[in-house]
N, C-alpha and C positions, 0 to 999 in steps of 0.2 A: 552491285547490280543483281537484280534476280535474278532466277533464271528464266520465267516469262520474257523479262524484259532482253536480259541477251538473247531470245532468240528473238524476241521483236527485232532489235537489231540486226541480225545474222539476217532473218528473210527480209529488211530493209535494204541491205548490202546488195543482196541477190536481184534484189527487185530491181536494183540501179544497176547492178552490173548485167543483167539481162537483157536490160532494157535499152542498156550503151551500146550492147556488141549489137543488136539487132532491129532494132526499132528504126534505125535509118534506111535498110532493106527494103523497108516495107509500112507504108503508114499511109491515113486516110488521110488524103488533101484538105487542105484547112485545118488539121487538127494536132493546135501550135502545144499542146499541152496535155498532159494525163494527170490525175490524181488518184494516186496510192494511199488510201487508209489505212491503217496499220493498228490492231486492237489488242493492245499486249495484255490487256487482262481475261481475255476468250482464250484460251488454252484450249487445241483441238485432240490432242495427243504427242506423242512423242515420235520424232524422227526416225524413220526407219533408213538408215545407209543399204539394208539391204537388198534395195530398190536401185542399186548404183551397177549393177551386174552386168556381164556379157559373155557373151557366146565364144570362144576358142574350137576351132577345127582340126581335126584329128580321121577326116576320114578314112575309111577303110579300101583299098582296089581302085584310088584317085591318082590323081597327081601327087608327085613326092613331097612337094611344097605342102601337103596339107599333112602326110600321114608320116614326113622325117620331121618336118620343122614347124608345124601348127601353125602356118599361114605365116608364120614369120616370128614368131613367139620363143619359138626354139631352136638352137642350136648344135644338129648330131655330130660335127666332127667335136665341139670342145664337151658336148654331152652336159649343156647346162641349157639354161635359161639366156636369150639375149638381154643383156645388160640395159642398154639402151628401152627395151619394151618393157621390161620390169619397171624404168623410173617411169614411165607415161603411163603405165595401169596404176601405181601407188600418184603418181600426179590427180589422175582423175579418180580416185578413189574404188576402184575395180572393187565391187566386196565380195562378188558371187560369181563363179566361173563357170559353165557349163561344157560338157565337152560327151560326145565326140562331136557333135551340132548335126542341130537339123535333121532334113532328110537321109542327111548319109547315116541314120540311127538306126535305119529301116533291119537291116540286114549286117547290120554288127557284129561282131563277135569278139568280143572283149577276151577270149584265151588267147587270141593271136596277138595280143599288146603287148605281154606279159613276156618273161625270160630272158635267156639271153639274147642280144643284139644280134650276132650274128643267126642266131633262126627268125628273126623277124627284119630283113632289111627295108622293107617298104613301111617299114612303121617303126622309126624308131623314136617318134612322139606318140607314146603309148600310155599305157594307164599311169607305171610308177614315171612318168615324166612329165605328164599332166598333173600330177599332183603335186612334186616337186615345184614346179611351177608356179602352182596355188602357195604352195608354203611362201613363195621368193614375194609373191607378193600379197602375200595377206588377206587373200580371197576363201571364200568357203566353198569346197567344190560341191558341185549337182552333177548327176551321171546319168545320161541317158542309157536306160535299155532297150533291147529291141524286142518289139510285140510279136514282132514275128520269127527270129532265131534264139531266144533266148527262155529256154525252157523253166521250169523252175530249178533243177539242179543247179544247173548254172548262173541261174541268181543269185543264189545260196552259195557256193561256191565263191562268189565277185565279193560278196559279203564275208566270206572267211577270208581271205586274200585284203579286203581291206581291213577288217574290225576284228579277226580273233588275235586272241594272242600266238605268241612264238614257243610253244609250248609243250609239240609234241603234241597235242591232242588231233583228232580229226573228226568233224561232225559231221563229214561230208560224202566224198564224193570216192575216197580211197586214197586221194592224194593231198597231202600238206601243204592246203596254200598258203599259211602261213609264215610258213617255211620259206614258200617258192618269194613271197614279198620280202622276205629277210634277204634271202640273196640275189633280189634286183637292190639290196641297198636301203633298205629298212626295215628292221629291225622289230619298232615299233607299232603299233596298231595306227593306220592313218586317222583312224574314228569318222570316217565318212558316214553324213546323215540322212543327206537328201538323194531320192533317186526318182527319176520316171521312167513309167510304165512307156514306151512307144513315145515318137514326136506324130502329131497331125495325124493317128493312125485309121481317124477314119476314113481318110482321102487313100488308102491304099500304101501299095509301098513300092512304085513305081516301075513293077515286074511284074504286073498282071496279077497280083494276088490282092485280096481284100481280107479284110476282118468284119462277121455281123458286129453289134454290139453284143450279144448275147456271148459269142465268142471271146471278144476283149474282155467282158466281166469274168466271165470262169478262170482263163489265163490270169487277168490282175489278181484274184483272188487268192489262185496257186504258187503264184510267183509270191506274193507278197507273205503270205504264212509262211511258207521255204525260206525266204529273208528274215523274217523277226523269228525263227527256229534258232537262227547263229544268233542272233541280236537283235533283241527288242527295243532298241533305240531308234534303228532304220525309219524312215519314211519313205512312203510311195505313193507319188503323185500318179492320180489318172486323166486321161486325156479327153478334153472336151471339145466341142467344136468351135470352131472361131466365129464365134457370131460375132456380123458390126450392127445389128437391128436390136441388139436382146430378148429375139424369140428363141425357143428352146425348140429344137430338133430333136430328130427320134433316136440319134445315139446318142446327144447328153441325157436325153429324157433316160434310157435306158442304160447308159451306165450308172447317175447317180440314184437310180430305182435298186440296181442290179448290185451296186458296190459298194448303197450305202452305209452301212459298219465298218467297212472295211478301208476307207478313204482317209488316205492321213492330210490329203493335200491335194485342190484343182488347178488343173493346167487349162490356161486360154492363152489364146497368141492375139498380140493387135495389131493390125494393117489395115492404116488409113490415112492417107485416099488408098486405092486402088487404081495404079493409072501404066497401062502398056500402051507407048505409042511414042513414033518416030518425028510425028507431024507438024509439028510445036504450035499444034491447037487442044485447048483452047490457048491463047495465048499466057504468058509465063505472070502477070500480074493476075487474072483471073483465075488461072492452077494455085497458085500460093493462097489467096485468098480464100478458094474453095477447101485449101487442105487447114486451116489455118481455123476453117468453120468446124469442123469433125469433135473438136473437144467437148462440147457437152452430147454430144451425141456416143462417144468412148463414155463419158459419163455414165449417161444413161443405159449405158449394155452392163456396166458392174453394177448398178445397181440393180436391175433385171435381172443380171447373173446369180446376186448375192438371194435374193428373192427365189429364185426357183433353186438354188441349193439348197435354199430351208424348207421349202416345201417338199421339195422329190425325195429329200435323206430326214428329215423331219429333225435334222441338227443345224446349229449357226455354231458351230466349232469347226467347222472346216475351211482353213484362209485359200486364196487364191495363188499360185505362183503363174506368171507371165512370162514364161521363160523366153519369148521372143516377142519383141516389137520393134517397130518403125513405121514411116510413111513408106509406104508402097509403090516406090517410083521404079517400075521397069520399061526399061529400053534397048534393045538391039542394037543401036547406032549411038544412043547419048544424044538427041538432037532434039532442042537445037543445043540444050547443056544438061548434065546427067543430073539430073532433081533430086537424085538421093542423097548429092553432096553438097546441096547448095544450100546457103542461109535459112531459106524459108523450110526445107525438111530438119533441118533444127530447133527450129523454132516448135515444127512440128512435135520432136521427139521433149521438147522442153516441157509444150503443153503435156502429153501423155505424162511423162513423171510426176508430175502437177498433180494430176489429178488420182495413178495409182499413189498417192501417196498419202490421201484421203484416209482416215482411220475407219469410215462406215465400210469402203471396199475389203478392207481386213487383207490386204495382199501382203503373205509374207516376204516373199522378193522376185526379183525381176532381173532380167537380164535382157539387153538391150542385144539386134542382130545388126553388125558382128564386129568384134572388136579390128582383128588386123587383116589388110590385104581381101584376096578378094573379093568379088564383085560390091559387098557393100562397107568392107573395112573402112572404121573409123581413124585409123592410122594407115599408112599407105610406104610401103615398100620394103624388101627382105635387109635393106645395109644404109649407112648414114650416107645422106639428110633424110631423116623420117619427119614424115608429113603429117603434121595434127587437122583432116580435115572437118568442115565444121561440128559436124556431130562430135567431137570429140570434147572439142570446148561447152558444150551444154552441161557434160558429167567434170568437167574439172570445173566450171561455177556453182556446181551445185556442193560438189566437194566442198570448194573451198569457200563457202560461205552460210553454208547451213548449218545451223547452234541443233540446239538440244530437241529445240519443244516447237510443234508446229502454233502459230498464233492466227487469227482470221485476223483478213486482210480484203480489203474492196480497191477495186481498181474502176476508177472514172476516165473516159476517154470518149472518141468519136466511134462510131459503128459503121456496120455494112451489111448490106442483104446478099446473097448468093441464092441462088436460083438450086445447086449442089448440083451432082452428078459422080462419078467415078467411086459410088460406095457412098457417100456422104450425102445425108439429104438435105435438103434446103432449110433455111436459115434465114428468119430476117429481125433485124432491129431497126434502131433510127438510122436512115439514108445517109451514105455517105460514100464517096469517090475513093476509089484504094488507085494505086500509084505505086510503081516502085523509084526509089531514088536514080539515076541514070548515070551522075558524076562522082560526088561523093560519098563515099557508104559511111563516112563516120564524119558528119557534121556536129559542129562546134553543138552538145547541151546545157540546156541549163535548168537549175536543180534548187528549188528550195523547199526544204524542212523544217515542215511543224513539228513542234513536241506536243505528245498526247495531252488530250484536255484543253489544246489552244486553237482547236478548227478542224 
């Protein structure tokens, strides 16, 4: 078999296995049937796994569940990885790991990870334990810095502690971190590639301080020369603003003006819908449906994105990294049921990797928010029986059913109009009635295949 044709078949797999676990949730009344074309001689590009990623927390002055045992991930009395979460991140093909996450990046300070255990009790899921981690399971780490406490020294420094050798030299700071990495327990240089500049930094950092853009350019600037001084292999993503319209605002406009030479890699976050509320209006078949309309509208923002990257830096070599996405279901109460874990936000997050995984978006990887335990963990709780909730299963079909080569593919089915709302703008095609299933969620299918060239 080729290999067009095995991956024809791999995203035929995917197509049925997607469409099994989900498609009973939720589907337009009357519409007994869908047809999947499948064009195995359209080769779009090749598969990026490194779009299968996720978030790991590690923060800093939190709860201990986050900054001893990274939300459940790690284990400080036996000082390893938990066994059990390493086989469900290799289950689901975990390829890219981010850490410390999120907001809590704000105000970081990555020398307090570092050393020995007993000078750091509240964190002893630290930097050489986040990586170990990555080693166990075969993920490539991303490391958030902070825009706001992390000077350039100290970049430079994060970067000899992971990437110089064990050798006695010092490029730094007066102290041997390479030395200091040797005696957390290795030895060897981690080779760590990927790093950003700040999470969200134009929103602030949640203590009353701000960054201009003019601000965050100088800083990325100095931070990022001080890092490729230890090592020119480094990458350093800068932070854009999360547009869901694909207009360009006056910090992207102004960072990618400000930083354009200097940019190894664009950070955008996706959330969509956008939906805070207790009330369980609008009602749960009309929310899924509305969230479920967002995807060519995600579309349409990278490609917007991709467009004003080439224009403000006057390069098309700069790929996107996404280091957080999801549908944006927040609730206080979870009422009338928490959205962020239910089928249809699956379905959500299904369509998003769908679509970054388009070759024109050039997104080199992604990481989905957030792998374990809190508020929106895709695994759920610190000790066995761990809970694969549905988000979880989107990244293990996709795992385990994606070949080599992306192939085009048309999907025929019924439609629906949505009026949008909650971030997502309205939407129509051919008329049709959405409905959720009410008794059984996996109703008997049936499935017949054509061979190409026969219909």
């Amino acid at each position: 078999m080729t290999p067009s044709r095995r991956a024809a078949a791999a995203l035929a797999l995917l197509a049925l296995a997607v469409l099994w676990h989900v498609r009973p949730a939720l589907c337009a009344a009357g519409a007994d049937s869908a047809t999947i074309r499948i064009q195995p001689g359209r080769v779009l590009g090749a598969v990026n796994r490194q779009l299968l990623g996720n978030n790991m927390l590690g923060y800093q002055n939190a709860r201990t569940e986050y900054g001893n045992r990274g939300a459940g991930i790690w284990d400080p009395e036996r000082r390893r990885s938990v066994p059990e979460l390493v086989t469900l991140a290799r289950q689901c093909g975990l390829s890219v790991s981010r850490w410390p996450g999120g907001c809590g990046a704000h105000r970081f300070l990555w020398k307090r990870t570092v050393g020995p255990l007993a000078e750091r009790p509240k964190q002893q899921f630290g930097l050489p334990e986040f990586l170990r981690h990555c080693s166990d399971i075969g993920a490539t780490p991303i490391i958030t810095l902070s825009a706001y406490v992390c000077p350039p020294q100290d970049a430079a420094d994060m970067v000899e502690y992971l990437n110089a050798p064990n050798d006695g030299a010092n490029p730094g700071d007066g102290r041997d971190w390479a030395a200091r990495r040797a005696a957390d327990g290795h030895a060897e240089p981690w080779k760590v590639v990927w790093f950003e500049f700040g999470n969200e930094s134009d929103h602030g950092d949640h203590a009353g301080n701000r960054l201009s853009p003019e601000e965050y350019v100088r800083k990325f600037i100095a931070v990022r020369r001080a890092m490729r001084a230890v090592d020119p292999r480094v990458k350093l993503g800068a932070v854009l603003e999360n547009t869901s319209t694909g207009k360009v605002g006056r910090w992207t406009r102004a960072v990618l003006e400000g930083a354009a030479r200097e940019i190894d890699f664009a950070i955008h976050h996706c959330y969509l819908p956008r939906y805070y509320s207790d009330s369980g209006k609008p009602p749960p078949a009309e929310l899924i449906a509305l969230a479920l309309a967002g995807d060519a509208q995600i579309d349409h923002v990278y490609r917007q994105l991709r467009s004003h990257i080439r224009t403000l830096t006057g390069r098309d070599d700069i790929p996107l990294a996404i280091t957080e996405y999801n549908g944006h279901f927040v609730q206080k109460r979870s009422q009338p049921v928490p959205y962020r874990h239910c089928l249809g936000n699956a379905l959500v997050n299904a369509e998003i990797l769908r679509i970054l995984m388009k070759p024109e978006h050039h997104v080199a990887l992604a990481n989905h928010w957030q792998f374990a335990n809190e508020y929106w963990g895709s695994v759920k709780n610190y000790e066995p029986p761990y809970v694969r909730r549905p988000n979880y299963h989107v990244f293990q079909l996709y795992h385990q059913h994606l070949g080599d080569l992306l192939v085009r593919a048309h999907v025929a089915c019924a439609t629906y109009d949505t009026s949008g709302g909650y971030g997502v703008l309205p939407r129509a095609g051919k008329p049709a009635h959405l409905q959720l299933f009410e008794k059984n969620l996996l109703p008997e299918q049936r499935w017949e295949l054509t061979p190409p060239g026969k219909g």
